[in-house]
N, CA and C atoms as a LAMMPS dump frame, in Angstrom:
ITEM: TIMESTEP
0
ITEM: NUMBER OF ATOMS
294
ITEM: BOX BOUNDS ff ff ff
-5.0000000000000000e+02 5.0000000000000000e+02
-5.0000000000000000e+02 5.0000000000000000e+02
-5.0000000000000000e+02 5.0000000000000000e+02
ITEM: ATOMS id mol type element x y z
1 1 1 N -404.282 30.161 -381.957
2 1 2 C -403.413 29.014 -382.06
3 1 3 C -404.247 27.759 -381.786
4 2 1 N -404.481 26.94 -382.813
5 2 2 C -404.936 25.381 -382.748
6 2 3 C -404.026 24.296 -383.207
7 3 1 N -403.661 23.467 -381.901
8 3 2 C -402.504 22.626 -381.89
9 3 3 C -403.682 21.272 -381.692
10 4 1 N -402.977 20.014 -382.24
11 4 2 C -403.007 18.445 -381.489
12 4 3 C -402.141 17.693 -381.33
13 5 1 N -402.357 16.888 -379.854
14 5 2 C -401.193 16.404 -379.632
15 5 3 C -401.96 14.792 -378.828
16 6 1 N -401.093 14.116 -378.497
17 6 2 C -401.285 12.686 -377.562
18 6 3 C -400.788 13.007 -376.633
19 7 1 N -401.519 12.75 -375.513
20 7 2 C -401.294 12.585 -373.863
21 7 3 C -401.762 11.317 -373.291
22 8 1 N -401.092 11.423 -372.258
23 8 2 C -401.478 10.385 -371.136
24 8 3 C -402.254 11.168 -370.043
25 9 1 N -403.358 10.289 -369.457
26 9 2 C -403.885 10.571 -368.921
27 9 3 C -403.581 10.58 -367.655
28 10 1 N -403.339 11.362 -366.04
29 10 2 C -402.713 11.221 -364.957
30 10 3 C -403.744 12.023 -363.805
31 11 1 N -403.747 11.209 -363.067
32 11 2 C -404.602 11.326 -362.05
33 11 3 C -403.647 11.898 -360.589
34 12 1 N -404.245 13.12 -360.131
35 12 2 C -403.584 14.354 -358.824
36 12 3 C -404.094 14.235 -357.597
37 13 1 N -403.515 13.613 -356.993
38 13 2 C -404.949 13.428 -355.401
39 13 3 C -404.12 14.758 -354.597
40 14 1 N -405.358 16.144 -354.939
41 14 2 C -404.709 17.039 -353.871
42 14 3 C -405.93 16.742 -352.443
43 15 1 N -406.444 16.489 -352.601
44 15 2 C -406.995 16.323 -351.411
45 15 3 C -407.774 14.625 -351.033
46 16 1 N -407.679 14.221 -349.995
47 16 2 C -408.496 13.076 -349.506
48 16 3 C -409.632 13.077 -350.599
49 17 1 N -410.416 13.625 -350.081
50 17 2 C -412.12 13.688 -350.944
51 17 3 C -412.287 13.833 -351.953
52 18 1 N -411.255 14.238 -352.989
53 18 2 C -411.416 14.641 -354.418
54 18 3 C -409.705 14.547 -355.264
55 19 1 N -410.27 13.636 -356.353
56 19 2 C -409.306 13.333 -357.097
57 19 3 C -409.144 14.057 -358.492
58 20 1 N -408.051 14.683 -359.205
59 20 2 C -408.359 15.297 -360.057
60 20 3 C -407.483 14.816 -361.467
61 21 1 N -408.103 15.439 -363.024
62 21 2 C -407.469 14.09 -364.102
63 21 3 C -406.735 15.046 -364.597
64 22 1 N -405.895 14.902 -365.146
65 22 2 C -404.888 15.922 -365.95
66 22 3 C -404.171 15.449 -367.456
67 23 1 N -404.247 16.029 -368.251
68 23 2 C -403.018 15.311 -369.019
69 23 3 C -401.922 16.861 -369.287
70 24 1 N -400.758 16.249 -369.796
71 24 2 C -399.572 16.931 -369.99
72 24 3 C -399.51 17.558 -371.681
73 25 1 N -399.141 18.926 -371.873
74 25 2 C -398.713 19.387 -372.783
75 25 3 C -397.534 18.854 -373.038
76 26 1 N -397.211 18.564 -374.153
77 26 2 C -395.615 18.045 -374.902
78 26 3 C -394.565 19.732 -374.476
79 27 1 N -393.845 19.054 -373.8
80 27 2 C -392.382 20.485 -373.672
81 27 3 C -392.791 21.666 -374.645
82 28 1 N -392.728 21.116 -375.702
83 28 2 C -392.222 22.404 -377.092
84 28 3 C -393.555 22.638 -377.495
85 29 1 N -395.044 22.097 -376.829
86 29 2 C -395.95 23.239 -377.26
87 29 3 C -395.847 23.691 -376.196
88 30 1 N -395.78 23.275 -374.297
89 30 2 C -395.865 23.88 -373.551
90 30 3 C -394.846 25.69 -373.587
91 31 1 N -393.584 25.133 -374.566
92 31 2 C -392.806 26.471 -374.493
93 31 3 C -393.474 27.534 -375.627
94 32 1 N -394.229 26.951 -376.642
95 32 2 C -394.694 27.975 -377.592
96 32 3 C -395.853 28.718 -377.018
97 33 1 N -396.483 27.981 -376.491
98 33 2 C -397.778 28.772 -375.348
99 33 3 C -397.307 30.128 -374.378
100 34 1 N -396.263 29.402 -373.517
101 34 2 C -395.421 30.513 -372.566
102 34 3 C -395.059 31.553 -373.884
103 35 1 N -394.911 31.734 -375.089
104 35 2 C -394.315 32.888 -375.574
105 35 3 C -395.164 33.559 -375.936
106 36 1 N -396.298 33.591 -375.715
107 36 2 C -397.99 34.18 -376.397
108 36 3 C -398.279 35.334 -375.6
109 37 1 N -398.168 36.625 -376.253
110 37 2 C -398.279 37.568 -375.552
111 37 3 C -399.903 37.619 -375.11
112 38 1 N -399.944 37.949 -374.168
113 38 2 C -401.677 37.659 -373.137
114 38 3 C -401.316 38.27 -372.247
115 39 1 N -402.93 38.865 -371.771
116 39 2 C -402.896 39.127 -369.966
117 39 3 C -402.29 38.104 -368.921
118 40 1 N -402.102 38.486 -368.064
119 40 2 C -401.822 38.185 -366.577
120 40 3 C -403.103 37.517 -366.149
121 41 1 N -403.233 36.215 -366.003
122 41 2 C -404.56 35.25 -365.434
123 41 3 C -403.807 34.528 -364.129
124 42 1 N -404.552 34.204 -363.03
125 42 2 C -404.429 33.759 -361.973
126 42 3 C -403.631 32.171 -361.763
127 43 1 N -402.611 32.346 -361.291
128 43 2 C -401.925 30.725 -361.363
129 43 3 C -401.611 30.567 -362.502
130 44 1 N -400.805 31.663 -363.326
131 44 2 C -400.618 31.446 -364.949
132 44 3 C -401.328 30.539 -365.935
133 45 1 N -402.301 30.677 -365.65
134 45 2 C -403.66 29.964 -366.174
135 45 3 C -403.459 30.569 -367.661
136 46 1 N -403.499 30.088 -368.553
137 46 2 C -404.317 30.2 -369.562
138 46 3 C -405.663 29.741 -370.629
139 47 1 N -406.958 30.477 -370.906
140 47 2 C -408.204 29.901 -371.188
141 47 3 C -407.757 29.09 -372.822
142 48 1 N -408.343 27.89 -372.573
143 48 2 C -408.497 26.979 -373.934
144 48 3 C -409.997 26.769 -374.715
145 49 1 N -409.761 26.195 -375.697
146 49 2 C -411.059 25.163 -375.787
147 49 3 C -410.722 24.18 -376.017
148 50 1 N -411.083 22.74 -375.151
149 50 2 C -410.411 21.708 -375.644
150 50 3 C -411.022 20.514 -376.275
151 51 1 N -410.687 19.952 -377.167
152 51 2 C -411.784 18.725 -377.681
153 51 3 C -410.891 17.396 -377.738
154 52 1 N -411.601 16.44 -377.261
155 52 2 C -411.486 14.794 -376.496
156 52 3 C -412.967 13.962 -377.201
157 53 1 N -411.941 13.04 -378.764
158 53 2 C -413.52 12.6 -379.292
159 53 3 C -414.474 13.974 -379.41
160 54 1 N -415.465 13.426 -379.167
161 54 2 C -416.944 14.101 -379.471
162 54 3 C -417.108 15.504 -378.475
163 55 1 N -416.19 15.268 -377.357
164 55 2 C -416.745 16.349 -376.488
165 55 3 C -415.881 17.2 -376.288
166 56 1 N -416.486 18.679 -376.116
167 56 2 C -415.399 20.542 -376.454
168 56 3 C -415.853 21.195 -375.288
169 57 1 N -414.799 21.132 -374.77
170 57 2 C -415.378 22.362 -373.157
171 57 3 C -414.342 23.586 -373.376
172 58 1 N -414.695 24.677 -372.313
173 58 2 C -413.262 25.565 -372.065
174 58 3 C -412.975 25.331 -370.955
175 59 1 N -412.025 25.753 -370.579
176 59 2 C -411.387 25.413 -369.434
177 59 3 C -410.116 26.267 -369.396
178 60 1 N -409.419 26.104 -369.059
179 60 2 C -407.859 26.765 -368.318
180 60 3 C -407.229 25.616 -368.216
181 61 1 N -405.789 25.887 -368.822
182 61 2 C -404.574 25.052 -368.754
183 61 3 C -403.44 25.953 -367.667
184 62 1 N -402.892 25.296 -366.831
185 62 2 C -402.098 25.23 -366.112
186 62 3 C -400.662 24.99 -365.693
187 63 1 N -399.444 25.865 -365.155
188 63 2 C -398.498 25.588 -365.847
189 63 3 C -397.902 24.228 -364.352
190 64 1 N -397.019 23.468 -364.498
191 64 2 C -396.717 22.695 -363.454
192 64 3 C -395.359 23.31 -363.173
193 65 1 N -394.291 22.284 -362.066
194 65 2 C -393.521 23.165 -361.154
195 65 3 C -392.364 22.207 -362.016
196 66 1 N -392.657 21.484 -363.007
197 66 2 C -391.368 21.455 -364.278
198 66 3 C -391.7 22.397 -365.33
199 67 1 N -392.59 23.289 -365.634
200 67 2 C -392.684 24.041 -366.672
201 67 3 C -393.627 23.534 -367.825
202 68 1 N -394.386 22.419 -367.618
203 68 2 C -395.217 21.72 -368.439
204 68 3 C -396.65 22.909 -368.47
205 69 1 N -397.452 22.429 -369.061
206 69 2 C -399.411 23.225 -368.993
207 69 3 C -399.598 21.891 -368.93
208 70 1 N -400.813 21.862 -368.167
209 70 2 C -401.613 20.714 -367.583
210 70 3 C -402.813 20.743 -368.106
211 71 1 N -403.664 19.984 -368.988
212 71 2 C -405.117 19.987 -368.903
213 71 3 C -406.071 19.801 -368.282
214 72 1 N -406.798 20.323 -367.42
215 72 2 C -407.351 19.012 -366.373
216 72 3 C -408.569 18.363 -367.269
217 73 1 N -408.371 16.795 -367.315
218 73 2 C -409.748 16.379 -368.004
219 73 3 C -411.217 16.009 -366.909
220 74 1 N -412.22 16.93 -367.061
221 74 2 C -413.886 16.598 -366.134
222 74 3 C -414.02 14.924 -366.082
223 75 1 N -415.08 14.906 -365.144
224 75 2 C -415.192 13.76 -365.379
225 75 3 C -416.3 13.655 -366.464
226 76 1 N -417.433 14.466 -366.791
227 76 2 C -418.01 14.177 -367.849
228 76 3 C -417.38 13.929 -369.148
229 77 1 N -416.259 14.202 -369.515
230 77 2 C -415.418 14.017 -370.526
231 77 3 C -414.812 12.595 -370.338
232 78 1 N -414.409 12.61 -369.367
233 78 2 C -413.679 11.239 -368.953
234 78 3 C -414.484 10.098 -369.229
235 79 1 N -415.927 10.397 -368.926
236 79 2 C -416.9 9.264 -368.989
237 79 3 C -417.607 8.719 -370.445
238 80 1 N -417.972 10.38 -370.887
239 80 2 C -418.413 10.356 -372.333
240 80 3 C -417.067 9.718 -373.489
241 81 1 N -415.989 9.825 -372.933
242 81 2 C -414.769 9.462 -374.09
243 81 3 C -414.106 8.212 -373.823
244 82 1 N -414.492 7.803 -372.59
245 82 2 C -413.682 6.203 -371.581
246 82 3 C -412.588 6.67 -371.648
247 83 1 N -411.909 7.623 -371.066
248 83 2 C -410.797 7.64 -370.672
249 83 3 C -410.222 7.533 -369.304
250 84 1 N -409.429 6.675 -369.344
251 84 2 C -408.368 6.022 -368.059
252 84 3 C -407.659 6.61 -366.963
253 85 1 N -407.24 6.445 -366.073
254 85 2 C -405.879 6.727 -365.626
255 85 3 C -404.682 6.079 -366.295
256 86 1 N -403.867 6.4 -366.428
257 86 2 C -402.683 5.899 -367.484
258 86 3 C -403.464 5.784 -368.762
259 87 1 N -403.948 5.72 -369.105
260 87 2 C -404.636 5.671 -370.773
261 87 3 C -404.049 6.867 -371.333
262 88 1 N -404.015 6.285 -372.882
263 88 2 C -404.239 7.354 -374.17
264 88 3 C -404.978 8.314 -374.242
265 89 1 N -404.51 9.718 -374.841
266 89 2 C -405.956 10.669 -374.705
267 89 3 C -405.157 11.56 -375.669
268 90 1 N -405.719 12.297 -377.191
269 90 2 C -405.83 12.702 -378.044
270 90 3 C -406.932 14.228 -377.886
271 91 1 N -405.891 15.133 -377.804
272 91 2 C -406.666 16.534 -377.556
273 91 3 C -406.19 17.326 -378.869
274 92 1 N -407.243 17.947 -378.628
275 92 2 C -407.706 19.661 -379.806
276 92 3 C -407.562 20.4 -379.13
277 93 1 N -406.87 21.616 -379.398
278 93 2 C -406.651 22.622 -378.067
279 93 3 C -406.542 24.375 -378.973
280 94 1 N -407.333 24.932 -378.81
281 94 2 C -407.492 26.574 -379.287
282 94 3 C -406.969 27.07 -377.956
283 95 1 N -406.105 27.851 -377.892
284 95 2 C -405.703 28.741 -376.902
285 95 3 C -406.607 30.268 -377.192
286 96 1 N -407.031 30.631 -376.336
287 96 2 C -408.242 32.077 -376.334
288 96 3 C -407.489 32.948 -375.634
289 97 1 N -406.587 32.574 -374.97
290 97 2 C -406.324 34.061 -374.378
291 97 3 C -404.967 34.358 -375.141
292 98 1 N -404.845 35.022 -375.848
293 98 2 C -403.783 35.728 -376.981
294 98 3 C -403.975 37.208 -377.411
């Protein structure tokens, strides 16, 4: 499954020392993802590949405690693409674990 979508970019302070970037899956891909038969991954994680501009990492998307998947965006991505807090952000997303 290769979806694109527009997000906003949102910044998670779980801890003092470290801040972390996220953007949000849209509801109705977040619900087409949840129906993807896959293993059992830790924190209902599921592995992606995601592309932002020029740059493609994998990573794991995440589900939140409204039912959303979360992306988290690196900061090397963040830096290489100038992306914001509250800013625009335009993702490519292959889901791998299926």
């Amino acid at each position: 499954m290769i979806v694109e979508f527009d997000g906003e970019v949102f910044q998670w302070d779980a801890r003092q020392d470290a801040a972390w970037y996220f953007t949000a899956l849209p509801e109705p891909l977040s619900a087409d993802i949840r129906e993807i038969p896959r293993p059992q991954r830790g924190f209902g994680s599921v592995r992606v590949r995601a592309s932002v501009g020029g740059s493609t990492w994998t990573t794991s998307i995440f589900p939140d405690s409204a039912g959303y998947y979360v992306l988290p965006l690196k900061k090397a991505v963040r830096v290489a693409e100038g992306l914001e807090n509250g800013g625009p952000v335009r993702v490519r997303l292959e889901v791998l674990d299926a």
